[in-house]
C-alpha positions as CSV (number, residue, x, y, z in Angstrom):
1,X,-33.6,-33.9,-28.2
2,X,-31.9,-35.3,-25.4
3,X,-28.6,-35.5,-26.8
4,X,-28.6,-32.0,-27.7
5,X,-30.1,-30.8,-24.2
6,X,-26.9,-32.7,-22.7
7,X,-24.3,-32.1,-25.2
8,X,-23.5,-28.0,-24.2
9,X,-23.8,-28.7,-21.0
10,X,-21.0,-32.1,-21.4
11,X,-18.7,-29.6,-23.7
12,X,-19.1,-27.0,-21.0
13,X,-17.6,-29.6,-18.2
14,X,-14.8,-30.4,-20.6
15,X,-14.2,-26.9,-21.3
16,X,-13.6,-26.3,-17.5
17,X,-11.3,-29.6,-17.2
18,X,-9.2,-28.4,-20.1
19,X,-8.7,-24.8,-18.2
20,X,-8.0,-26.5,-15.0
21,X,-5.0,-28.8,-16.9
22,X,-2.6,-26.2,-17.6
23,X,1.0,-25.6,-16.1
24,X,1.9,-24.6,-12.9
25,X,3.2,-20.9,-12.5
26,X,2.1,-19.9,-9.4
27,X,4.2,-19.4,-6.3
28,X,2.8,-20.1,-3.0
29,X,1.4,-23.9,-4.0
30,X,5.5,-24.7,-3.7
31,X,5.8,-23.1,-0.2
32,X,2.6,-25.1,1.0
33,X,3.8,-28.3,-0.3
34,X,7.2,-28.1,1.2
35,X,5.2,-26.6,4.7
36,X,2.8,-30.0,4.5
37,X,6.5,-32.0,4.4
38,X,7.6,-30.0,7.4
39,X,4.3,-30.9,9.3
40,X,4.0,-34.5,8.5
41,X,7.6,-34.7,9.9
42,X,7.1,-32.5,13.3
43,X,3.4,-33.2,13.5
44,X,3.1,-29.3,14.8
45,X,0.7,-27.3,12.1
46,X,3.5,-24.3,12.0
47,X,6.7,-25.9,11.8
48,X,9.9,-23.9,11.7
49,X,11.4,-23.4,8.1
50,X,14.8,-22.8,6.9
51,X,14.3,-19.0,5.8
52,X,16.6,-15.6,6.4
53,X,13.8,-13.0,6.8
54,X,11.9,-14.1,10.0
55,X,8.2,-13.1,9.7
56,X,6.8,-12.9,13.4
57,X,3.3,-12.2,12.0
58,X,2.7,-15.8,10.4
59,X,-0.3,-17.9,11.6
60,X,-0.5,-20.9,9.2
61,X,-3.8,-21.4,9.1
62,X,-3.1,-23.5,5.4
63,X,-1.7,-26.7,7.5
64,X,-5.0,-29.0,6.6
65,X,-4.6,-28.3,2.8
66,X,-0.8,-28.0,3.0
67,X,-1.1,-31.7,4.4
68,X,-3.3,-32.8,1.8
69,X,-1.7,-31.3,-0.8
70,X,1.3,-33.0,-0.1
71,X,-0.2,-36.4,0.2
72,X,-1.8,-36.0,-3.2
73,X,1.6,-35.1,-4.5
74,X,3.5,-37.9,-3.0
75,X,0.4,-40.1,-4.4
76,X,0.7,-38.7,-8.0
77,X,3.3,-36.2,-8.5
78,X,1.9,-32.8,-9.9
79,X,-1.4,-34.3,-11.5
80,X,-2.2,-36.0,-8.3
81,X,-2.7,-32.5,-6.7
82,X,-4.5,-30.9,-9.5
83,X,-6.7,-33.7,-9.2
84,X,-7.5,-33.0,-5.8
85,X,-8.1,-29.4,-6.9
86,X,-10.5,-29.9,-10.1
87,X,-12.5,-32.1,-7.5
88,X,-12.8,-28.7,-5.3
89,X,-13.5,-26.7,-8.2
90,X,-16.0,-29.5,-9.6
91,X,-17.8,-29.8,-6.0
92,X,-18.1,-25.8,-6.3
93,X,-20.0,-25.7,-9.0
94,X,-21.9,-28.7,-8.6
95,X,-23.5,-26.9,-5.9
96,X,-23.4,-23.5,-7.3
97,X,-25.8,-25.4,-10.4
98,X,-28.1,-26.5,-7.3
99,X,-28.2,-23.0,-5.9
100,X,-28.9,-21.2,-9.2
101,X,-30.9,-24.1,-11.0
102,X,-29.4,-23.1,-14.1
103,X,-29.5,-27.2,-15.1
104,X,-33.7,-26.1,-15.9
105,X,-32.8,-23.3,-18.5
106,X,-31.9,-25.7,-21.4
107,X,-29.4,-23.5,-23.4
108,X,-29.6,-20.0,-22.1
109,X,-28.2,-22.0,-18.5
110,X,-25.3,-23.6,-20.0
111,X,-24.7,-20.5,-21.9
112,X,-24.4,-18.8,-18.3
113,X,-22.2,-21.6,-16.9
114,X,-20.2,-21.0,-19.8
115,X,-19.8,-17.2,-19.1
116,X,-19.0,-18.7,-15.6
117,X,-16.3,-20.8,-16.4
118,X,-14.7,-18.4,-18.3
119,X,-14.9,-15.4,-15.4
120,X,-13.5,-18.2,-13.1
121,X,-10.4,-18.6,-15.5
122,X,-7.7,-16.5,-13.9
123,X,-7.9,-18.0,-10.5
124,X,-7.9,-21.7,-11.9
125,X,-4.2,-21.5,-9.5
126,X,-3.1,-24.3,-7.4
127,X,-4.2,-22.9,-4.1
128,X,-6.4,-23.5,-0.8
129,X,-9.0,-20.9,-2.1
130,X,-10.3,-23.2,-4.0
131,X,-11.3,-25.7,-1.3
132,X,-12.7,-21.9,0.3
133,X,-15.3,-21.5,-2.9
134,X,-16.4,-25.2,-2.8
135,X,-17.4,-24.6,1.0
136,X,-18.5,-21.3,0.3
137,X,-20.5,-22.7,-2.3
138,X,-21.8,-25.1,0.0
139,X,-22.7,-22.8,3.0
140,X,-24.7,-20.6,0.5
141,X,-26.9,-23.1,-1.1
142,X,-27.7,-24.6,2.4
143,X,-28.6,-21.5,3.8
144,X,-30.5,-20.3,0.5
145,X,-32.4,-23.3,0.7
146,X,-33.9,-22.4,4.0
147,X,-37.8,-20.9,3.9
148,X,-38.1,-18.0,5.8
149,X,-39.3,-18.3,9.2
150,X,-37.6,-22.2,8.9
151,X,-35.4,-23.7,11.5
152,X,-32.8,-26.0,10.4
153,X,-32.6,-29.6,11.7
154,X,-30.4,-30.4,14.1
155,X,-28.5,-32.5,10.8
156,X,-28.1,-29.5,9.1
157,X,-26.3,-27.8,12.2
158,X,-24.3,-30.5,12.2
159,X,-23.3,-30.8,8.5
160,X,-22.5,-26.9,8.4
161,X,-20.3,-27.0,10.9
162,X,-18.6,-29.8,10.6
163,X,-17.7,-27.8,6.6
164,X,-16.7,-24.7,8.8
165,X,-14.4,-26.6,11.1
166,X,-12.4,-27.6,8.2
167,X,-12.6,-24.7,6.3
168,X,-10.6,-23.1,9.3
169,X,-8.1,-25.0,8.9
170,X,-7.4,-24.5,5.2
171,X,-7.6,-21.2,4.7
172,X,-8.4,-17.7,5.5
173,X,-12.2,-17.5,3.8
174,X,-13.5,-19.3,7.1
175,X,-15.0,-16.0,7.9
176,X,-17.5,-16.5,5.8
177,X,-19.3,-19.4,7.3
178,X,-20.8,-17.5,10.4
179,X,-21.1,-14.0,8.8
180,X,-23.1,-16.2,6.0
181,X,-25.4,-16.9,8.5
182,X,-25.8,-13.8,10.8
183,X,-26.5,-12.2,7.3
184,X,-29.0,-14.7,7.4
185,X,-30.5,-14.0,10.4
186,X,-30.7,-9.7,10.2
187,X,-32.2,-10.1,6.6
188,X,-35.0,-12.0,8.2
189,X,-35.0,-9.7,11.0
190,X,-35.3,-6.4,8.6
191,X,-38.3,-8.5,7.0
192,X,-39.5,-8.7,10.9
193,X,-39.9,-12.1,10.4
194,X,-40.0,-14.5,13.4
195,X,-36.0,-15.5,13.6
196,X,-36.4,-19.3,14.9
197,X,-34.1,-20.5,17.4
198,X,-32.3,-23.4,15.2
199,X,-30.9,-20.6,13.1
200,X,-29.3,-18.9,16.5
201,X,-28.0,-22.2,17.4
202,X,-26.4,-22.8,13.7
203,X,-24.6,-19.2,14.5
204,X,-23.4,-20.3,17.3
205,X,-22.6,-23.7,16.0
206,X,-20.6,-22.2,12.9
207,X,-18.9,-19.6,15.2
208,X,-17.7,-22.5,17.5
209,X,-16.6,-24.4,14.9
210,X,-14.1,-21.7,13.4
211,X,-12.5,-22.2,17.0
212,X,-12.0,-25.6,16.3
213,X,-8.1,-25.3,15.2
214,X,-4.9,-25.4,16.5
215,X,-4.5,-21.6,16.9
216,X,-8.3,-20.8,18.7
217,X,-9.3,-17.6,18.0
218,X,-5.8,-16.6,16.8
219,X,-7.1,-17.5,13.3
220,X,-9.6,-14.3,13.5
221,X,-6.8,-12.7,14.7
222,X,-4.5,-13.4,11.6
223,X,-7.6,-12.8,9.4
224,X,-7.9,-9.6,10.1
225,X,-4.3,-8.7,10.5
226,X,-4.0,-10.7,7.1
227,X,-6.5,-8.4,5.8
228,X,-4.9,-5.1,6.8
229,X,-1.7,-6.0,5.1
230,X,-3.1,-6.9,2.1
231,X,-4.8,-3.4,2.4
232,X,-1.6,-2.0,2.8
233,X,0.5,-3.7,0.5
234,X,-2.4,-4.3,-2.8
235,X,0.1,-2.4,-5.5
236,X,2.6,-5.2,-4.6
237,X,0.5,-8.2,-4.7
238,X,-1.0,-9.0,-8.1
239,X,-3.8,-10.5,-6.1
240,X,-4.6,-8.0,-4.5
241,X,-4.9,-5.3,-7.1
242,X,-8.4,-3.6,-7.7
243,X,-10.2,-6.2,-10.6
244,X,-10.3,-2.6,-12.8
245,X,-6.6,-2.2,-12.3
246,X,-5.7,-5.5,-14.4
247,X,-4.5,-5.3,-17.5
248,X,-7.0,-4.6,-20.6
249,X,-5.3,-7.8,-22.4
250,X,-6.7,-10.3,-19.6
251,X,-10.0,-10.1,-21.7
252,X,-11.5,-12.6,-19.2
253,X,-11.8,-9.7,-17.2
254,X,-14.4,-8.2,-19.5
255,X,-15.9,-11.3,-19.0
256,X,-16.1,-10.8,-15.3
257,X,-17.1,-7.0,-15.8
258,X,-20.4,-8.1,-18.6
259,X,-21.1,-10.4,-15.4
260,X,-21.1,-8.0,-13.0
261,X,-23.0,-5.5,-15.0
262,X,-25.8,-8.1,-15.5
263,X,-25.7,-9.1,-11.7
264,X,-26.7,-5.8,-10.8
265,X,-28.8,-4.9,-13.2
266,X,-30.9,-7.7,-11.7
267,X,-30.1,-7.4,-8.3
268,X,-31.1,-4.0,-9.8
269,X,-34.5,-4.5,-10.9
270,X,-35.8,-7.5,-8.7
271,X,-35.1,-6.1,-5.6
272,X,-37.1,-2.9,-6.7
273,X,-39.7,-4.7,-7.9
274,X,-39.8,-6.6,-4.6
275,X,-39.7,-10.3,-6.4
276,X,-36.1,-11.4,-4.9
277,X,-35.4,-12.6,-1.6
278,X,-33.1,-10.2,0.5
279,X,-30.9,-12.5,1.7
280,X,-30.0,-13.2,-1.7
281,X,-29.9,-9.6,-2.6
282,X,-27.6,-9.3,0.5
283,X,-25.3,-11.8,-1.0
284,X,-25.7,-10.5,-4.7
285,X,-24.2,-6.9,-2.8
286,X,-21.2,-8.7,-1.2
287,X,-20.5,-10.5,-4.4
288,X,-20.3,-6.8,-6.6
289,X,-18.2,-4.9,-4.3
290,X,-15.8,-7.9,-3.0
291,X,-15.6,-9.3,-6.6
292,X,-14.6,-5.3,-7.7
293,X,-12.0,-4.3,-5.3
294,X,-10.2,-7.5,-5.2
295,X,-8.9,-9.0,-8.6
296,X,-8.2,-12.5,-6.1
297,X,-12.2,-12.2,-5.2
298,X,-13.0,-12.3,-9.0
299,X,-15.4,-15.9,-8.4
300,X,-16.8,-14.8,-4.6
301,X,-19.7,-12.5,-7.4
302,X,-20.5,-16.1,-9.1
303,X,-20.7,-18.4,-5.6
304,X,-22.3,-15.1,-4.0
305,X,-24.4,-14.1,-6.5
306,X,-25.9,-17.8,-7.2
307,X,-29.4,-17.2,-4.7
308,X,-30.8,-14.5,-6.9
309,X,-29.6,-16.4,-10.2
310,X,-31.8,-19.5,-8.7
311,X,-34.9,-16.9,-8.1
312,X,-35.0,-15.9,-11.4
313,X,-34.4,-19.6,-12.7
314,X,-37.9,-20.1,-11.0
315,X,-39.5,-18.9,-13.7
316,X,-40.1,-20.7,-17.1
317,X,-36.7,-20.4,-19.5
318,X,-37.8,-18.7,-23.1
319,X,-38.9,-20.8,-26.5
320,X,-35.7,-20.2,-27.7
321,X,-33.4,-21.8,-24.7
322,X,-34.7,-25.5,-26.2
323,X,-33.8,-25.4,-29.7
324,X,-31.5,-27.2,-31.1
325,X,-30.1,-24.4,-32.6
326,X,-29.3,-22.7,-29.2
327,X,-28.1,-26.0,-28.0
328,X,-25.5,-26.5,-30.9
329,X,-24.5,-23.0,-30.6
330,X,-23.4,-23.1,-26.9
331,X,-21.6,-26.6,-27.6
332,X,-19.7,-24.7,-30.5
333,X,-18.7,-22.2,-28.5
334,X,-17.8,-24.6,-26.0
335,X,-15.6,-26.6,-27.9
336,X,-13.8,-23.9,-29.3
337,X,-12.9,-22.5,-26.4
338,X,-11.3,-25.8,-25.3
339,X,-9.7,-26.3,-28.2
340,X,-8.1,-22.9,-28.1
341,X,-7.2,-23.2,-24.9
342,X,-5.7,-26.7,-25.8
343,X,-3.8,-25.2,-28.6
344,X,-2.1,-22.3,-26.4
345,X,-3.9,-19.3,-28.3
346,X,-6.0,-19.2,-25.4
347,X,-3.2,-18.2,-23.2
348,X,-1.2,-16.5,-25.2
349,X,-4.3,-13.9,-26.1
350,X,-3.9,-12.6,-23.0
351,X,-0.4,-12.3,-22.3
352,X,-0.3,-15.5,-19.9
353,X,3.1,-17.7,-19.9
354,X,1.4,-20.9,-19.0
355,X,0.0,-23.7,-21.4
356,X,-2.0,-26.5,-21.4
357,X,-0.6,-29.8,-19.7
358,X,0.1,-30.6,-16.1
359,X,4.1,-29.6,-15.7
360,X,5.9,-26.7,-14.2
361,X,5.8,-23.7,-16.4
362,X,9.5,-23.0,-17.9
363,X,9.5,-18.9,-16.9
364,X,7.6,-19.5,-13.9
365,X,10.2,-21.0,-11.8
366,X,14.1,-21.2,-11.7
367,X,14.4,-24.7,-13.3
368,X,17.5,-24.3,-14.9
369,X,19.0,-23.1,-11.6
370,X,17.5,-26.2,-9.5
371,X,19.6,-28.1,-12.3
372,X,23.2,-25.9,-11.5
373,X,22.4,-26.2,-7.9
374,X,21.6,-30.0,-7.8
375,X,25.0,-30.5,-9.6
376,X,27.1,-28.3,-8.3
377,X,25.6,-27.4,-5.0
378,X,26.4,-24.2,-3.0
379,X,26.1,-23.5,0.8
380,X,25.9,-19.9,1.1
381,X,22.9,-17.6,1.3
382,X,21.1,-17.0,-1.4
383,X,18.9,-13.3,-2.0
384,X,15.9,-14.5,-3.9
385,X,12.9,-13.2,-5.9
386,X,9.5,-14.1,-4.2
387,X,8.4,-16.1,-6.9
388,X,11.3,-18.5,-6.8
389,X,11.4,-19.1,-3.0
390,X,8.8,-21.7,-2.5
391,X,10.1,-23.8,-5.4
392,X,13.6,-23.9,-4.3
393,X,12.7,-24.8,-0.6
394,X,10.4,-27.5,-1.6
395,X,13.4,-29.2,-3.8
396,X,16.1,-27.9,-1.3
397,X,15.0,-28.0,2.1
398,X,18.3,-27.1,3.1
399,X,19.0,-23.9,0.7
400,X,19.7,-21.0,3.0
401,X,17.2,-18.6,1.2
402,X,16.3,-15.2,2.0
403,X,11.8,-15.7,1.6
404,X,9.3,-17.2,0.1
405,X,5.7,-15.7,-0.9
406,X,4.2,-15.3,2.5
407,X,3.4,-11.8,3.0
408,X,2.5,-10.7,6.6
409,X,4.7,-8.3,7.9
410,X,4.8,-5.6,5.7
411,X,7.8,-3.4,7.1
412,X,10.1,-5.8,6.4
413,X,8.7,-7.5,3.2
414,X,8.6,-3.8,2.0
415,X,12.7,-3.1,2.5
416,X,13.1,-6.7,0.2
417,X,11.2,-5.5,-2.1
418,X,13.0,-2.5,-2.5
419,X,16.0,-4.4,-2.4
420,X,14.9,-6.1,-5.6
421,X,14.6,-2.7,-7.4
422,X,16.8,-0.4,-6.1
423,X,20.3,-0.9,-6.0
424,X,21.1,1.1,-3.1
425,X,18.5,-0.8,-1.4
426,X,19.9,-4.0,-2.0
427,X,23.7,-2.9,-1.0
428,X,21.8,-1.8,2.2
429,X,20.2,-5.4,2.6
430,X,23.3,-7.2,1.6
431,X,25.4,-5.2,4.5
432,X,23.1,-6.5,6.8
433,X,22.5,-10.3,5.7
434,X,25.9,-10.4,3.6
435,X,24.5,-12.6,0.8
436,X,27.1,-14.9,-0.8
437,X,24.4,-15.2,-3.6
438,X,21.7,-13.4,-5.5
439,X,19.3,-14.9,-7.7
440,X,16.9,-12.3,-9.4
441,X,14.8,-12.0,-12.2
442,X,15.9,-10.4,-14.9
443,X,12.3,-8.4,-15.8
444,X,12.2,-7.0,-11.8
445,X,15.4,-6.4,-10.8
446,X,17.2,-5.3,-14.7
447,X,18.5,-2.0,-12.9
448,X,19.9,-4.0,-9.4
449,X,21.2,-6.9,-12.3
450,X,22.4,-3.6,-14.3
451,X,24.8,-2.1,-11.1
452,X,26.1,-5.4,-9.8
453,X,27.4,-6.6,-13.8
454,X,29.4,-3.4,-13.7
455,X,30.9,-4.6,-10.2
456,X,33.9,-6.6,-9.5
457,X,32.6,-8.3,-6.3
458,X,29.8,-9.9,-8.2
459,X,30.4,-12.6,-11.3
460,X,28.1,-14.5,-13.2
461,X,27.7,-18.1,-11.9
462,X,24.4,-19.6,-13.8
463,X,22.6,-17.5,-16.2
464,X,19.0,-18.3,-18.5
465,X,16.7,-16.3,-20.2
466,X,14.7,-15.5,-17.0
467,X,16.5,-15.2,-14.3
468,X,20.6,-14.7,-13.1
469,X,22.2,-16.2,-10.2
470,X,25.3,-13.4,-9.7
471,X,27.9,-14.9,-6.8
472,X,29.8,-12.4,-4.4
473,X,33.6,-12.9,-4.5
474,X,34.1,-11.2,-1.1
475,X,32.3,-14.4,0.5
476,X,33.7,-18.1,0.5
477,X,31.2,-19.2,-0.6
478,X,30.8,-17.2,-4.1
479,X,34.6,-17.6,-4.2
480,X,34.2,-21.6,-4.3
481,X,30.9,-21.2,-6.2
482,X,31.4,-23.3,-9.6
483,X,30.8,-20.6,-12.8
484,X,28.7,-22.0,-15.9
485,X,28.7,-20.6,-19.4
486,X,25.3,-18.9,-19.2
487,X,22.8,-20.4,-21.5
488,X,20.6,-17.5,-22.7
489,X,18.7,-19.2,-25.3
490,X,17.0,-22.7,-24.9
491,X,14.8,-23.1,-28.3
492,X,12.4,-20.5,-26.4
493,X,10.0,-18.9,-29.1
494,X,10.9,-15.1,-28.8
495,X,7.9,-13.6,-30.5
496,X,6.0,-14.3,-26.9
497,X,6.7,-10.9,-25.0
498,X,7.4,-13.6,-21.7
499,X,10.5,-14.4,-23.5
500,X,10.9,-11.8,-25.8
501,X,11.4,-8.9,-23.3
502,X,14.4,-10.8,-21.4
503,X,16.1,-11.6,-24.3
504,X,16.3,-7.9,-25.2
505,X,16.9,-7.0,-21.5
506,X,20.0,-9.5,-21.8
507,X,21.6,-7.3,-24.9
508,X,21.0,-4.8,-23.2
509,X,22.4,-5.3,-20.1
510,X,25.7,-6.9,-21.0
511,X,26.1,-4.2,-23.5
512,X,25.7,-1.9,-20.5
513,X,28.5,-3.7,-18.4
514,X,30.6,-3.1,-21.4
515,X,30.9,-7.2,-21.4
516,X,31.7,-7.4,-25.3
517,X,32.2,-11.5,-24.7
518,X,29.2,-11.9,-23.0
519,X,27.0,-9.9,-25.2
520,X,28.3,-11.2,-28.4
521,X,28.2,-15.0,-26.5
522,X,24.4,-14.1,-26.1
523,X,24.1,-12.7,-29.5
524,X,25.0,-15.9,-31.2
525,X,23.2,-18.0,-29.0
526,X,20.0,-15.8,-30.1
527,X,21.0,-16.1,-33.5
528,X,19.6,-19.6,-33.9
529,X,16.0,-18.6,-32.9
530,X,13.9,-18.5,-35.7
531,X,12.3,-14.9,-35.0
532,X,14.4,-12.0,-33.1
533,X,13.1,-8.9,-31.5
534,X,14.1,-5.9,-33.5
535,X,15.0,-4.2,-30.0
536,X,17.6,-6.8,-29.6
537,X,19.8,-6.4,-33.0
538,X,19.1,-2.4,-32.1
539,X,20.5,-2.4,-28.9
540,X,23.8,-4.7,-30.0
541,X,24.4,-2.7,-33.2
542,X,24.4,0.5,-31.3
543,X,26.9,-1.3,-29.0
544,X,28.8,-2.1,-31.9
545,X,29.1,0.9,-33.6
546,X,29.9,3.1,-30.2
547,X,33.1,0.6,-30.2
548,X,33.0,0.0,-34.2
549,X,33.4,-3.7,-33.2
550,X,32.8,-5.3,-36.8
551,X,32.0,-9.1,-35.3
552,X,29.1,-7.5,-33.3
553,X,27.7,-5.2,-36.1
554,X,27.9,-8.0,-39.2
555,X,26.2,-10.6,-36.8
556,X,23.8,-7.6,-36.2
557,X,22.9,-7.3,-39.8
558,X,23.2,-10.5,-41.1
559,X,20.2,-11.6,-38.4
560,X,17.9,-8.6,-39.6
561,X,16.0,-10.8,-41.6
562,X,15.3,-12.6,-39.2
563,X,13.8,-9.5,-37.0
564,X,10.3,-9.0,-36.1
565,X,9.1,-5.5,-35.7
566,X,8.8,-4.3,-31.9
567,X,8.5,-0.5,-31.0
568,X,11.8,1.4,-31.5
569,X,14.0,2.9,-29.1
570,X,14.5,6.5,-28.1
571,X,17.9,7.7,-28.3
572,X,17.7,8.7,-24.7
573,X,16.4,5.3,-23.7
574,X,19.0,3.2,-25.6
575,X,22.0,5.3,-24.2
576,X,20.4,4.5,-20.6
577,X,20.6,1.0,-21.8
578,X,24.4,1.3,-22.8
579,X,25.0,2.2,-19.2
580,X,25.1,6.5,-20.3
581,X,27.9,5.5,-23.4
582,X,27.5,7.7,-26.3
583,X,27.1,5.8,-29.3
């Protein structure tokens, strides 16, 4: 009996290590690893970077973690500061299990940690937020803990704020800490209950302690500011997208969604039946709407929403939650899970390009262009994507690159990205800052990609299946830049739509330019995948036949049994793709 109480919750805690080992693909970690470098060599907490678009707005309140960070990663590489992270994510938890008292409920608790786990998934990233839901985590038990009516000890003052002075210093969620506890404080004074004078000093104790960083109350300041441009810029950042707006194929949504609907039906129904404490209730409200409007504040209605989990936890689990069939059926679905996720299926469900295993995810970042640069090397300015900027700072400190992914002034961030799209937007952006480079990606920026291919002041200088890096002849250093035979295909498996849709976006695009040596370079290099889009031998036999260029059209239909169906394309849309051509 003891090994089956233990054995969901042990396959549970493996599950969430095996989630937390997966590649790399986010942006900002890079940025904040090269910014720890930078601060560790001036010793100022917002040192001076190397980048084209000056953003006045920038407070780094990150420089803690960024400094961390980068000692883990000078300690151990990659895994040394996902290590560092999975101990956040563990200590979160650990005291979200001590808030909620889940650990009592036999199987129907591991069960919920399970559900947990799982609704946590998509912002298992490498960034500071986590260290913000392991103190958030830890703030909220504390306070939860308190009876009504009791004062903390001058130790617990202590211990909170000394958690709230470095969680100001590491990232933006520091707010929490003292609205936590005036929450606190007008819950017990709606109850009219006698508000004792320890909890007035831990207010002021956690409000002083948010002071307690290089930039004083200038770190309010950027919190809010931070806030409005988030506000203001959500349909651009992923992040900060409504959690109803992501895509239906991220089913760990749902996940988060069956969690939310069963958080509020109890917040529901306890509160109305006057059995739940109202802070907790409080908390349980914050955790619905913030965990709704933001898809980044996805795990604030788990850390949140633990107090009124740990009231009903009070109360004696069901007959069924200690069998061992309830036991062995929470394992299973445990293990499964990890095993999926170990296999890539997990992933790949949902649409998501990254795999299990500690390394940098292939699309994610420019790796193949680190290579041409490291070899060849080129001095000019480089136009980049967002996604791309941190990576290539943190390898090349010297790149002149046009941003990374900080976002705080949105006027300026908001002419970029329109630069990316539009390519009357970028020939603005490139009078202005005369790029001798532009590296884009080829799923943004296909119609900016599109106009400059049928230019003659831009060439090809280092092409893959992601990304292009086009060089400007009117500039020395695009003139001097050294030109590689663009490698389209690397063994990538085209049957994922992360690689599949730029390979057809290739075809498409060179066909467009009317580049008949590039497209049928690009065409044979596809040729040895074992699976090819259907779009793609569409697109270059339609090319073919509009110049009845035999080569093209035999390698077209010798390849078709190789195809996999995808959806068709609409005359219209194919002779947009052939740059307006009939055909």
């Amino acid at each position: 009996m003891r090994l089956s109480r233990r054995l969901p919750w042990a396959l549970v805690a493996a599950l969430l290590v095996v989630l937390l080992c997966h590649e790399w693909f986010g942006a900002d970690i890079w940025y904040h690893l090269y910014l720890g470098g930078r601060i560790a060599h001036t010793l100022s907490p917002q040192p001076a970077d190397n980048l084209m678009l000056r953003q006045g707005g920038f407070v780094n309140l990150y420089w803690l973690f960024q400094l961390a960070a980068r000692g883990a990663f000078s300690a151990g590489g990659m895994a040394g500061v996902s290590l560092l992270l999975m101990g956040y994510w563990a200590l979160a938890f650990a005291f979200w299990l001590r808030t909620t008292r889940l650990a009592r409920q036999g199987a129907l608790g591991a069960a919920a940690a399970l559900l947990v786990v799982l609704i946590c998934q998509t912002r298992y990233e490498q960034r500071p937020e986590i260290l913000s839901f392991a103190f958030l985590a830890m703030q909220v038990h504390w306070l939860a803990s308190l009876r009504p009516g009791a004062s903390p000890t001058r130790w617990e003052i202590a211990r909170f704020a000394l958690v709230e002075a470095a969680w100001a210093n590491v990232h933006g969620y520091f707010a929490f800490g003292p609205v936590l506890v005036g929450l606190r404080i007008a819950c017990l004074a709606w109850d009219r209950v006698r508000i004792p004078s320890g909890l007035w000093a831990l207010l002021g104790a956690a409000t002083l302690a948010s002071l307690a960083t290089p930039f004083g109350y200038h770190g309010w300041e950027e919190v809010v500011r931070f806030g409005l441009v988030l506000r203001q810029m959500r349909s651009s950042i992923q992040e900060a997208i409504p959690t109803w707006a992501v895509p239906a194929q991220v089913w760990t949504v749902d996940l988060f969604w069956l969690g939310w609907l069963a958080m509020l039906v109890i917040a529901w129904t306890e509160g109305a039946a006057r059995r739940a404490d109202r802070f907790a209730l409080a908390l349980a409200a914050a955790g619905l709407v913030l965990g709704a409007t933001a898809y980044r504040n996805i795990p604030l209605l788990v850390f949140l929403g633990g107090p009124l989990l740990g009231g009903l936890a009070r109360r004696p689990a069901p007959a069924w939650a200690s069998s061992r069939a309830a036991a062995a059926g929470v394992a299973a679905l445990a293990a499964g899970f990890g095993a999926w996720a170990v296999s890539g299926g997990f992933y790949a469900s949902m649409g998501m390009p990254q795999r299990f295993g500690i390394r940098e995810c292939p699309s994610a970042y420019p790796i193949p262009f680190s290579r041409y640069l490291a070899a060849n090397g080129f001095r000019g300015t480089i136009l980049n994507t967002l996604q791309d900027g941190g990576y290539l700072e943190f390898h090349f400190p010297e790149a002149r690159l046009y941003t990374d992914s900080r976002v705080t002034d949105v006027a300026p961030v908001r002419r970029y990205l329109e630069a990316l799209h539009s390519p009357s937007r970028f020939h603005e952006l490139q009078r202005e800052c005369a790029f001798d480079g532009a590296l884009l990606s080829l799923t943004e920026s296909r119609t900016v990609i599109a106009a400059l291919l049928r230019e003659q002041a831009w060439r090809i200088a280092q092409a893959d299946l992601h990304r292009v890096f086009l060089v400007n002849r009117m500039g020395t250093a695009g003139t001097e830049a050294v030109l590689e035979e663009p490698a389209y295909y690397r063994g990538q498996d085209l049957t994922l739509p992360e690689n599949g849709v730029p390979a057809v976006l290739w075809i498409a695009l060179l066909a467009g330019a009317d580049d008949r040596e590039g497209l049928l370079s690009a065409l044979r290099q596809f040729s040895t995948a074992p699976r090819i889009p259907s779009t793609l031998l569409e697109i270059a036999r339609a090319y073919g036949e509009s110049r009845s260029d035999a080569p093209i059209i035999d390698l077209s239909n010798l390849l078709l049994s190789k195809s996999f169906p995808t959806r068709p394309i609409s005359p219209s849309a194919l002779h947009d793709l052939l740059g307006g051509r009939k055909h």
